[in-house]
N, C-alpha and C positions, 0 to 999 in steps of 0.2 A: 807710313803716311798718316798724319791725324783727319782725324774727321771732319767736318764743318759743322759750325754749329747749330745750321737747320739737318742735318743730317741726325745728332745728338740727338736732338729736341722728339724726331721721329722715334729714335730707340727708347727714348724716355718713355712717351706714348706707348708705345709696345711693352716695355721691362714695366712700365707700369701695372700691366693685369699677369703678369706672371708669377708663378709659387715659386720659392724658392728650390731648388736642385739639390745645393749644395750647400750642406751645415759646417762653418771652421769652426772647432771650438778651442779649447785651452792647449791641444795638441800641434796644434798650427796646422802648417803645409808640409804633414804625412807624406809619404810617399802615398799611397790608400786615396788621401784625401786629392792630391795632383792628379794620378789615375783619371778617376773620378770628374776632375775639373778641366781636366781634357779632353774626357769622353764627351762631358755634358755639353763643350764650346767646337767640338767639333759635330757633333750631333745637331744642337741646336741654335748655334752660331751667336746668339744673344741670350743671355741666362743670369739670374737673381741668386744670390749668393748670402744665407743668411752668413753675420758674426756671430759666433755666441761666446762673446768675446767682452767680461766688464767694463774692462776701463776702456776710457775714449783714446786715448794715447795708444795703447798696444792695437784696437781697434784703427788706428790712422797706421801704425804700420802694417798692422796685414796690410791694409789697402793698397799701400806703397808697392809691398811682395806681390801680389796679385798682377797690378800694372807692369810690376818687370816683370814679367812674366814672358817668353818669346810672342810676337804679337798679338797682347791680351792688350784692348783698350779700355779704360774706367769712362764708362758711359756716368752715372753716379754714384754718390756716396750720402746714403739719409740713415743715421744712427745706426744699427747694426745690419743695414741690406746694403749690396752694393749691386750695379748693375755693370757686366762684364760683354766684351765684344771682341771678337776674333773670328775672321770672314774664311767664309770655305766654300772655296768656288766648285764642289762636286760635294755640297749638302743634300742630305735627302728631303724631300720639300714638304715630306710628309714629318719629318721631327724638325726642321727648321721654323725656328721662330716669324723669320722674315722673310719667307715664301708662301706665303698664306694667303 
């Protein structure tokens, strides 16, 4: 189900003062690096994503792969951060981003 776009605007605000979790770099989407980007969207339900990734092209496809992801939603996308969203309705409130 997509989000609405004052609901966005909210996670923006929020992914807004957050550090990045998880680095893609020239490897892509690793197995290591999925791991990892599971743990962190299930842990912390909203989470910043650096690219470290040159071109802007290959950078727009990560971003694509990211979004298919089983329900991972692209909150934004500003040159190599993107900010990522997948809800867990039995988060811990204390690693959750959006229970604070």
């Amino acid at each position: 189900m997509p989000i609405s776009a004052d609901r966005k605007k909210q996670f923006r605000s929020i992914g807004h003062k957050l550090n990045p979790i998880v680095t893609i770099a020239g490897n892509g989407l690793s197995e290591g690096v999925l791991l990892e980007l599971n743990r962190a969207l299930d842990d912390h339900e909203l989470i910043k994503v650096k690219l470290g990734i040159a071109e802007r092209e290959d950078r727009k496809a990560m971003a694509a792969q990211l979004q298919a992801l089983p329900n991972v939603e692209l909150i934004q996308e500003i040159g190599k951060v993107v900010i990522l969203y997948r809800g867990n309705k039995n988060a811990n409130p204390k690693l959750s981003n959006l229970q604070k």
